[in-house]
C-alpha positions in Angstrom: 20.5 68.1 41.7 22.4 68.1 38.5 19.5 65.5 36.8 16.5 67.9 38.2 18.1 70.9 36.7 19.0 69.2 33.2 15.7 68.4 33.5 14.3 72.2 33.5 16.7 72.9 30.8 15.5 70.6 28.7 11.7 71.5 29.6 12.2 75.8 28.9 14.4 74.4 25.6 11.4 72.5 24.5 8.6 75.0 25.6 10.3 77.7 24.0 10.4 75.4 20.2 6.6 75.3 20.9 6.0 78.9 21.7 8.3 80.0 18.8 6.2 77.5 16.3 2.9 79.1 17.3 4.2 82.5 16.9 5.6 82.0 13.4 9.5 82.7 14.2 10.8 79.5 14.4 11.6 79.0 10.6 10.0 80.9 7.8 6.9 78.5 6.8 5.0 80.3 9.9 3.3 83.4 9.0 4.2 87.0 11.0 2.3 87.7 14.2 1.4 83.7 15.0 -2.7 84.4 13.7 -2.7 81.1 12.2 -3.9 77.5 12.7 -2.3 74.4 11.5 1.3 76.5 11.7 3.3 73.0 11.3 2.1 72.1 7.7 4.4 74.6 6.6 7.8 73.0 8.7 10.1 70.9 6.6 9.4 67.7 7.4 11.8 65.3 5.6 15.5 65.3 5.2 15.5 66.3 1.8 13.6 69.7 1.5 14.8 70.1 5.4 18.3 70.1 3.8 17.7 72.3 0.9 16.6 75.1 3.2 13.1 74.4 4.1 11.4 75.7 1.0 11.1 74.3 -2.2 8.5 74.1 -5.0 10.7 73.2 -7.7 13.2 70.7 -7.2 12.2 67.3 -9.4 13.7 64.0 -7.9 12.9 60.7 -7.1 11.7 61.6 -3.8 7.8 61.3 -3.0 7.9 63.3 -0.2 8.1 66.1 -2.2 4.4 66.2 -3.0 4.3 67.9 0.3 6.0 70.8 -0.6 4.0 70.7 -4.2 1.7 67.7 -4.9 3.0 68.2 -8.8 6.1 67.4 -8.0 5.0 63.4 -7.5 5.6 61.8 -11.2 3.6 58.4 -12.1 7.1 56.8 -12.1 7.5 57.0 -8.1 4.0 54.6 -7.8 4.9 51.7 -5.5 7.2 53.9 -3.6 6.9 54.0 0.3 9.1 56.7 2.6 9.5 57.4 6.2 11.4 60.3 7.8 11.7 61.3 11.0 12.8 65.7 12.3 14.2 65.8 15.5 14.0 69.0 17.4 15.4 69.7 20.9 14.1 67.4 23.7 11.8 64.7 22.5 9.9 67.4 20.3 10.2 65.5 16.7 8.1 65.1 13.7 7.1 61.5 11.7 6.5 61.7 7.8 5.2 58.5 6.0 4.2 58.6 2.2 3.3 55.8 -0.4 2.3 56.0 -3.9 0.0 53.2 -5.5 -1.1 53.0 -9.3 -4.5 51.8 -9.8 -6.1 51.3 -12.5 -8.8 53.3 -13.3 -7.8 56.1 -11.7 -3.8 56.1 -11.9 -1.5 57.0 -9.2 -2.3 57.9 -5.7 0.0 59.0 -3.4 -1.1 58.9 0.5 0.9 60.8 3.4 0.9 60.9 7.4 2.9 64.0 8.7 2.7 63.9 12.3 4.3 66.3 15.0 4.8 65.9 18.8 5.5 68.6 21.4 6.1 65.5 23.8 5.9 66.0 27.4 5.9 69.9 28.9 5.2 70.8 32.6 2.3 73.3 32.4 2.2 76.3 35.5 0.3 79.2 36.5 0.8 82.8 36.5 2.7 82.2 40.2 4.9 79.9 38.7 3.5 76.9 40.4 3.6 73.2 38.8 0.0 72.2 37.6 1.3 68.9 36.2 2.3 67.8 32.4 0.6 67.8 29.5 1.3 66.5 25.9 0.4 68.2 22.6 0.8 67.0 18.6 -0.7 67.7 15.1 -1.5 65.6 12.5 -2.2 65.9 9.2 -3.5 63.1 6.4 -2.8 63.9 3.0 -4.1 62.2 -0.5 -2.5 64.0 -3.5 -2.5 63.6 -7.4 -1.0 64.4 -10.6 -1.3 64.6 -14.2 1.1 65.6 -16.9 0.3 67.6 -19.9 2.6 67.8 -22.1 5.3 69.8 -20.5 3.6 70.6 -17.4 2.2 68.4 -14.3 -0.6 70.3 -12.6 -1.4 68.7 -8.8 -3.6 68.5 -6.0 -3.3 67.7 -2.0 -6.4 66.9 0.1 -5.3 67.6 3.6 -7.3 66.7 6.9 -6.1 68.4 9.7 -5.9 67.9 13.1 -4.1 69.9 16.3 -4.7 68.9 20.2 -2.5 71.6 22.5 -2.5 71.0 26.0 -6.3 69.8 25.7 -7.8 72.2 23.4 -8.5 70.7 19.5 -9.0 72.1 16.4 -9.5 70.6 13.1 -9.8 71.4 9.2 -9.8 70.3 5.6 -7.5 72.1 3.6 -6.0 72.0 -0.1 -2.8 72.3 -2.1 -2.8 73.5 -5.8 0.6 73.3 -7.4 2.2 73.0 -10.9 5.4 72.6 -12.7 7.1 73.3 -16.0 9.5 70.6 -16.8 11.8 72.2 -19.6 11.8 68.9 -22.8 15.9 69.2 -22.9 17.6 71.1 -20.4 17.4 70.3 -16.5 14.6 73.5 -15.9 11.8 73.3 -13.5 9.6 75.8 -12.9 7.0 75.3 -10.1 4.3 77.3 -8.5 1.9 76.1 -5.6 -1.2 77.7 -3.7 -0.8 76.2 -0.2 -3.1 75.6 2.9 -6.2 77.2 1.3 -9.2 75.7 2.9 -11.8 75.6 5.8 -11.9 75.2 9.5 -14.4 72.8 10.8 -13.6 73.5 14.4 -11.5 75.3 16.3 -9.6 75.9 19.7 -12.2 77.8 21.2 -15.3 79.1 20.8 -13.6 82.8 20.6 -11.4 82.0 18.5 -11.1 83.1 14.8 -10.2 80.4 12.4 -7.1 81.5 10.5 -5.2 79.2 7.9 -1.1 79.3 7.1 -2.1 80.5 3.3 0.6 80.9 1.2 1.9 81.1 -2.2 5.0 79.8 -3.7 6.9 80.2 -6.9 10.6 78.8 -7.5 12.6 77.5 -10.1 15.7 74.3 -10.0 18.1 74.4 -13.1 21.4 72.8 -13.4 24.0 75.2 -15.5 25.2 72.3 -18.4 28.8 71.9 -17.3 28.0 72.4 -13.7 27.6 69.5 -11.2 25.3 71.6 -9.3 21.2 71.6 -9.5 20.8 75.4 -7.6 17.2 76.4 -6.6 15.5 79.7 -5.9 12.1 80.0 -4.0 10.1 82.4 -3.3 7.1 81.9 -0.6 5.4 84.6 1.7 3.8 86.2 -1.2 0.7 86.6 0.2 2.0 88.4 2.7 2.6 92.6 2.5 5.5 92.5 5.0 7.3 89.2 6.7 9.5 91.6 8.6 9.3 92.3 12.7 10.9 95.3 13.8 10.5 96.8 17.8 11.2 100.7 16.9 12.0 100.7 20.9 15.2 98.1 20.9 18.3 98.5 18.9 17.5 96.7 16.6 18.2 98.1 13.2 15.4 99.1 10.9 15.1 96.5 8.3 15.6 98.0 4.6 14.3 97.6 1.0 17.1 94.8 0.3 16.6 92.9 3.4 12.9 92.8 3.3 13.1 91.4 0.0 15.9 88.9 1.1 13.1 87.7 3.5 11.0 86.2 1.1 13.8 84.1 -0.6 15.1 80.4 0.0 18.3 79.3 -1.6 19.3 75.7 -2.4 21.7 73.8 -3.9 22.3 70.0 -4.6 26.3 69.3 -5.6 26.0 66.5 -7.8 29.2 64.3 -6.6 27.9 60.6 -7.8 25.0 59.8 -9.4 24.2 57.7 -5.7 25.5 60.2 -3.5 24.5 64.0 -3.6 25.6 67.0 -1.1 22.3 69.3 0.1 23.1 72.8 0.9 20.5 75.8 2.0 20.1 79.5 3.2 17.4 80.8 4.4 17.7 84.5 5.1 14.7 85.1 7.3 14.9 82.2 9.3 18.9 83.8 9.7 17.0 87.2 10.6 14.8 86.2 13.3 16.9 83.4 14.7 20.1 85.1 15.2 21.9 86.0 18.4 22.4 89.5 19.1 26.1 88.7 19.4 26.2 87.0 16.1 24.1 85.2 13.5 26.0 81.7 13.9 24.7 79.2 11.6 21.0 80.0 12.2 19.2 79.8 8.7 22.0 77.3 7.5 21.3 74.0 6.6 23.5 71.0 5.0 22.9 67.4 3.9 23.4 64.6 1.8 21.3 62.1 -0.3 22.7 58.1 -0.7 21.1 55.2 -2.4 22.5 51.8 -1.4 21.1 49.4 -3.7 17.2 49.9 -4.0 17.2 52.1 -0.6 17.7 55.8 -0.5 19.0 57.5 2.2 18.4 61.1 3.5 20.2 63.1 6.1 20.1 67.0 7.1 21.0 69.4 9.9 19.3 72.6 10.3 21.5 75.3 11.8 18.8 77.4 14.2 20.9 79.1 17.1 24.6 78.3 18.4 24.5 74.7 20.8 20.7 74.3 18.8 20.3 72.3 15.7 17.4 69.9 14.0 18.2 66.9 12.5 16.0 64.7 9.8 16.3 61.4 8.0 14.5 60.1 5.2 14.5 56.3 4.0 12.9 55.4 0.6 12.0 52.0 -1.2 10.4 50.3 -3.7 7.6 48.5 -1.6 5.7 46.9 -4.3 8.5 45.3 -5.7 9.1 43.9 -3.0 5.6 42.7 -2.4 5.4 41.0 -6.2 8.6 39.1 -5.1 6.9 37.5 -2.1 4.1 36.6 -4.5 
């Protein structure tokens, strides 16, 4: 008895993740009203950015998998670089990210990505509540991405070839990423600015169905104060959008004001520099907060925390994203130098 209902628990738990993705209220990258296609290119899916609140454009590391969150953001100086990470949600819902970089030499650096995210297992029923069986859903996404660097600024590009299969029914695209970033000569300034998930539809769910892409654009900026050991970054996304908020005039709720609705297009990071091989990762994400939070209290919803490690020529990333009280996400990222590696076999 105690398995079967631990096993319904863990079904509704994982069924409401899904329905919350699809209507845009699980984190912020989802657009208001749930119109849109292809909703999981815009959830963190590595522990760095995952960490850092979800939303970043601007934050200049040694990490490849940034190029995800702003293809300009992948310097010449990470080619031969390979990365894993790995998301887990609740249940066996969980999301794989794999990226490499290779320099060739005509062309220069490529860097190549795989984000992939299951649903896993859910038990499907009909309107009378009776079992019709299980069912398994996932999106995938393939991404080629390059940069160039004029003098101060790198400009960059992300070829993306989408695909989603939910509970039978497929849709796929071919979307694009345009991003930049200013990289101030002496002080530790970034500026960055990226045009996300513009693109085309080649075929969708259904025949009814109108093709709607998660467009968005995306301007934020990472500086570290000079006798500060912090790197602080401020992002602001939705700006596409007229209004992000969702207010029901017929429950309590209070009706969201000028402040807040600003507030709702804002991600706040912050990286405490302890050692130069061990960093602290700290977000806030206000709207994910507002839309996540209990009516009893926000808890940690919108919250997130990590840190970043390098042991030897690995480096190590590990966050927890704070959604509702007894609910959290988890992510970890592993880095290495895979063609030096490679040369030393040879």
């Amino acid at each position: 008895m105690f398995s079967e209902i631990t096993a319904k628990l863990l079904t509704v738990r994982k069924t409401l993740f899904f329905v919350l993705l699809q209507l845009g209220s699980l984190t912020v990258f989802a657009q208001i009203g749930g119109q849109k296609s292809f909703e999981f290119l815009n959830v963190p899916n590595h522990g760095r950015l995952a960490g850092l609140g979800g939303v970043n454009v601007s934050h200049r590391d040694k990490d490849l998998n940034l190029l995800f969150s702003n293809p300009s953001l992948a310097g010449d100086t990470l080619a031969g670089i390979g990365t894993a990470s790995y998301m887990f949600y609740v249940a066996d819902v969980g999301e794989a990210t794999f990226a490499y970089a290779h320099r060739f030499r005509k062309i220069g650096m490529l860097s190549f990505g795989v984000q992939h995210l299951g649903y896993g297992t859910i038990t499907s029923y009909d309107a009378t509540g009776v079992e019709l069986g299980d069912f398994k859903s996932s999106e995938t996404a393939l991404v080629i991405s390059k940069s160039h660097l004029v003098s101060s600024f790198r400009l960059g590009a992300n070829l993306k070839m989408v695909f989603s299969n939910i509970a039978g029914y497929r849709a796929s695209g071919v979307l694009f990423d345009l991003g930049g970033c200013f990289i101030h000569p002496h002080k530790d300034l970034t500026v960055g600015l990226v045009i996300k998930n513009f693109g085309f539809v080649s075929s969708d769910y259904t025949a009814q169905d109108r093709p709607s892409l998660p467009f968005d654009v995306q301007i934020g900026t990472t500086f570290k104060p000079e006798h500060m050991p912090i790197r602080f970054s401020l992002t602001a996304y939705n700006l596409d959008e007229d209004d992000v908020t969702y207010y029901n005039a017929s429950s309590d709720m209070d009706k969201p004001r000028a402040l807040d609705k600003v507030l709702r297009r804002f991600n706040f990071g912050a990286e405490i520099l302890i050692h130069r091989k061990f960093n602290v990762l700290l977000g806030y994400n206000y709207l994910v907060h507002q839309e996540l939070k209990l009516e009893n209290g926000g808890g940690i919803a919108g919250v997130t925390f990590g840190f970043s490690l390098q042991i030897k020529s690995f480096d190590f990333v590990f966050s927890r994203n704070g959604y509702v009280v007894g609910n959290a996400g988890y992510g970890f990222t592993l880095s290495k130098n895979i063609d030096s590696i490679i040369k030393r076999k040879l």
